[in-house]
N, C-alpha and C positions, 0 to 999 in steps of 0.2 A: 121224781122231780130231782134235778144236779142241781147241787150244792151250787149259791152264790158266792160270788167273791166281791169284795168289796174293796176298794182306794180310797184314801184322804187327797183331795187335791186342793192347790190353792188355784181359787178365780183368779182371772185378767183382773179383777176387782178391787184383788188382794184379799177376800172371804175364802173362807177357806169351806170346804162339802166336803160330805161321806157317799159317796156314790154306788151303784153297780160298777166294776169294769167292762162289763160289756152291755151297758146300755147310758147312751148318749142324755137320757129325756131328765127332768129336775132332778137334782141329787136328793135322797132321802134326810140328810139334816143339814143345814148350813150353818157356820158361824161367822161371825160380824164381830170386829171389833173397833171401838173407837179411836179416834187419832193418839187420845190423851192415855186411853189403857195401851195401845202397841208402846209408846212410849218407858210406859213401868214397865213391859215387859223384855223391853232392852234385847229385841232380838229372838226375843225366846216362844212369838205365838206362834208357831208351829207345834211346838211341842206343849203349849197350854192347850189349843185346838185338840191334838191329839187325843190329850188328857180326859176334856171335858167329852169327847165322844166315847170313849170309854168307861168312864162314868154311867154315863148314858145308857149303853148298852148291859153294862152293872146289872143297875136301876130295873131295866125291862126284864131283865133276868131273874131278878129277885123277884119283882111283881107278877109275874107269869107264872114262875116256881107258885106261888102263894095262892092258886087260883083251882080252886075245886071245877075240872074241866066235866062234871057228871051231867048230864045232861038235864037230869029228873031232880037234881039239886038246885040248878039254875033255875028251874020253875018258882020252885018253893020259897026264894029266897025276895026280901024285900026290895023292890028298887029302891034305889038311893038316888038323891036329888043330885048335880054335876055341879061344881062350884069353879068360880075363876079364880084362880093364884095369880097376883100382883107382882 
């Protein structure tokens, strides 16, 4: 499988996505920001955007890292209920 590549673009919107570069179809994460947050941010959400998809991708990194991929271990282990974060 060849490596992906990925772009930060901003929508006609002004949201800004993390995409494929070579695929057209929904970007894998979008951000939205409000009138009153672009405001504080005095110019600067592109590179808040950036940030927080970086973060992001942190985030998945560490939580994947942390995951016993064994197959005969995932059997054995309890499911856990799925909770919604507010």
């Amino acid at each position: 499988m060849s490596p992906s590549f990925f772009e930060i673009v901003q929508l006609s919107d002004g949201d800004y996505a993390l995409r494929r570069i070579d695929d057209d179809a929904a970007p894998l994460v979008r951000i939205s920001f409000s009138s009153e947050a672009r405001d504080m941010m005095e110019d600067r959400d592109m590179a808040v955007a950036k940030a927080m998809i970086a973060a992001g991708i942190e985030a998945v990194g560490n939580v994947t890292h942390d995951i016993d991929w064994e197959e005969d271990e995932l059997e054995t282990q309890d499911v856990q209920p799925s909770y919604t974060l507010h």
